[in-house]
C-alpha positions, 0 to 999 in steps of 0.5 A: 455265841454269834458271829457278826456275819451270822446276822439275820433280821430278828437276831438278839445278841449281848454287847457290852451288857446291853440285850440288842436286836437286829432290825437291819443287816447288810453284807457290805465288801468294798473294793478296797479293804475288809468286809464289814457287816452294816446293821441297824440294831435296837436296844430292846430294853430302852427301845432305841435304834442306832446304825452300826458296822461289825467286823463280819468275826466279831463274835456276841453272846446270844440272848433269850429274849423270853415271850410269853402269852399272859392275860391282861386283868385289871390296872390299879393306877400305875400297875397293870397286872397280868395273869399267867395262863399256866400258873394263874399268877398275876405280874404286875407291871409298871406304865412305863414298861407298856408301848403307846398301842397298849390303849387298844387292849382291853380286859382279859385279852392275851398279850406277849410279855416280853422279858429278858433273865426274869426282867420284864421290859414290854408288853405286845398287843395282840395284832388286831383286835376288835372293839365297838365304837362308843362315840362317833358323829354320824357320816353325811351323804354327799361328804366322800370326796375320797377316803373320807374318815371321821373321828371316833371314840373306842370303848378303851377310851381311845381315838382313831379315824374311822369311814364315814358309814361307821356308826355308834355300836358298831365292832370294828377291828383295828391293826394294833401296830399302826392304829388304823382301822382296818375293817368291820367285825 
């Protein structure tokens, strides 16, 4: 068990049969009246986010929120199927279950697979990867007022923006989280 005034960022705790993760949290004592707990909280599951106050004693059931390294193999239409390291058996798992960042991730990376009480609810990319450039248009001297950026396409089939002196072939490593590229490999 957890007590609201027990919060930290990360905390995932059991409310009315909902698995909840604080995001934000903040001690709040008014000048008149108790002390509350202010917080912002998603549901892990759904992936929505609400505000909401606690009393500072309101007690919670902790929940395990399980991760675990698997490989990605293959998609076969809606399935993706991950292998697990340990026991190389393959999950598969729905296209509804996976983030909008899962376009960066290609055959045989390792991904976290977030479940909870055996029920997989997402699928996190590893934080950077590095993929090559397949289609891009060449940069053009003259073209950089500032930050000039230009469109390219990766070998997942996804599209980002890209500098200009990037070119067709090239590797470069990508933030995951934001989608942007970071650098060259």
């Amino acid at each position: 068990m957890i007590s609201a005034g027990d919060f930290r960022n990360g905390v995932t705790f059991e409310e009315d049969g909902n698995v909840l993760q604080v995001i934000e949290f903040q001690h709040v004592k008014p000048g008149k009246g108790a002390a509350f707990v202010r917080t912002k909280i998603k549901n892990v599951i759904t992936g929505s986010v609400v505000e909401k106050s606690y009393n500072p004693t309101a007690k919670f059931p902790t929940a395990y929120v399980e991760r675990k390294d698997m490989e990605y193999s293959y998609s076969d239409g809606d399935l993706y199927y991950f292998m697990d390291q340990e026991t190389y058996e393959l999950v598969p798992i729905n296209r509804d279950e996976l983030s909008d960042n899962f376009k960066f991730v290609k055959e045989n990376m390792v991904c976290k697979i977030l479940s909870y009480k055996g029920k997989v609810f997402g699928v996190e990319p590893p934080t950077f990867v590095e993929l090559a450039v397949t289609a891009t248009d060449p940069g053009f001297k003259g073209d950089t007022a500032t930050n000039a950026t230009k469109p390219a396409t990766l070998e997942t089939g996804c599209e980002i923006r890209v500098p200009l002196f990037i070119n067709e072939g090239d590797m470069i490593r990508i933030d995951t989280r934001t989608g942007e590229y970071m650098e060259r490999a």
